[in-house]
Each structure stands twice: as C-alpha cells, then as structure tokens.
C-alpha positions as CSV (number, residue, x, y, z in Angstrom):
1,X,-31.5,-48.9,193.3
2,X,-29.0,-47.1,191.4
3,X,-26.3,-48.6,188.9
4,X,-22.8,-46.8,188.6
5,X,-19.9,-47.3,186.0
6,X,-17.4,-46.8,188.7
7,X,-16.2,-50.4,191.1
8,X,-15.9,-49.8,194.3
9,X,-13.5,-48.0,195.7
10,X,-12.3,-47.1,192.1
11,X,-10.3,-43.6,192.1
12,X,-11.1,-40.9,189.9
13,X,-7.4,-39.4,189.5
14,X,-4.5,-39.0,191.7
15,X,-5.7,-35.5,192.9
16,X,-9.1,-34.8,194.1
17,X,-11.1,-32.8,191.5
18,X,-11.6,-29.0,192.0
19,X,-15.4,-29.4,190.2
20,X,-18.2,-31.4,190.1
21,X,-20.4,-31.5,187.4
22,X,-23.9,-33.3,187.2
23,X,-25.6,-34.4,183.9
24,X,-28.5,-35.6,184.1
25,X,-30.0,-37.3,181.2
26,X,-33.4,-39.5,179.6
27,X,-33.3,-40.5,176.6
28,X,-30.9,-39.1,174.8
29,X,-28.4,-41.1,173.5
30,X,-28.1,-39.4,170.5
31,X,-26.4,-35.9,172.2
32,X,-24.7,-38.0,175.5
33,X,-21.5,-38.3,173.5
34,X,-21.0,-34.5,172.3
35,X,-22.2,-33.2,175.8
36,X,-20.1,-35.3,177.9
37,X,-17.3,-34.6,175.8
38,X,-18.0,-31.0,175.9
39,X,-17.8,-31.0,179.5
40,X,-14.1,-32.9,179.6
41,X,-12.7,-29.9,177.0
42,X,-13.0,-27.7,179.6
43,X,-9.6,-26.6,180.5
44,X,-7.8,-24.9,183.8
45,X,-10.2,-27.1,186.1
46,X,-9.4,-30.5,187.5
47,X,-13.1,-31.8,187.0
48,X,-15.2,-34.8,187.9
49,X,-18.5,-35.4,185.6
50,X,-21.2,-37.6,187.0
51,X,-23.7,-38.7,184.7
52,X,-27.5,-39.8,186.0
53,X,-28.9,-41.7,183.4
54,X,-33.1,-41.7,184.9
55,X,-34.0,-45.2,183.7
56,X,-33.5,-44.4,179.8
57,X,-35.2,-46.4,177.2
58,X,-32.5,-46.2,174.5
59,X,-28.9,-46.3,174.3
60,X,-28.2,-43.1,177.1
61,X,-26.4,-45.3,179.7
62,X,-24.1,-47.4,177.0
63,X,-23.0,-44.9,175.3
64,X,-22.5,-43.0,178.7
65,X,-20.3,-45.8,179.8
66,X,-18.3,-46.2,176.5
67,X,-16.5,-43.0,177.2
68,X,-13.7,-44.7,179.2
69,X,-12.4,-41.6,180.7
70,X,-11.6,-41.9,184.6
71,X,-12.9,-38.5,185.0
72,X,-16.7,-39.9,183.7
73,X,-18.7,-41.8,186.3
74,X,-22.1,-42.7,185.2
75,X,-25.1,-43.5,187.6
76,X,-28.1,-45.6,186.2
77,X,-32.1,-45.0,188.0
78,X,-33.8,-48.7,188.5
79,X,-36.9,-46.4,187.7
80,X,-37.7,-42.9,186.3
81,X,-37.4,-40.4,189.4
C-alpha cells in the first residue's frame, strides 16, 4: 500500500502541468530538501514533482512532505520495492 501527501481529489494548480517529474528516493533525508527544491527552480515549465519515498528508514518522507508546495506530491512504499 502506498501513502501520498496529497487528499483526495486535491488539485495541483489551476492549470494542468506541462511536466512530470519522478524522484525516487531511500534514505536520504539529508539531500531530499536541495533536490526537490532544485527541481521547483526550474523555470519556463509548469511542472508537477512526484516524490516515491521506498519505505525509508530515516527522515526521507517528513522532510518530503514539509515542503508545502502544491506542486510537490509525495508517495510513501508500505515496503521497499
């Protein structure tokens, strides 16, 4: 079973993204931050960023979540995959 950020039926923005991107990530709650934040500097693109955290041990999927930007929707594994 998978966990996401995102209630249902939430909206991501008024308009539908242009790009998709998919992070996935164990384990690494030390980098999350910077590289989610990376991917929202990227400008000229209406983007949507979907983290998978696989069933992290440490802080991935918090610090994932703490981002609070509509454009961020983060997916939590049960179990490693």
């Amino acid at each position: 079973m998978m966990e996401s950020n995102r209630p249902a039926g939430g909206s991501l923005e008024k308009s539908t993204p242009e790009l998709t991107v998919s992070m996935p990530a164990f384990n690494r709650a030390e980098y999350i931050r910077a590289a989610i934040e990376s991917a929202l500097r990227q400008e000229g693109v209406n983007l949507e960023l979907i983290v998978v955290d696989d069933a992290s041990d440490d802080d991935t999927y918090e610090v994932a979540t703490s981002i609070g930007d509509p454009r961020v929707r983060v997916l939590r594994n049960a179990e490693r995959r």
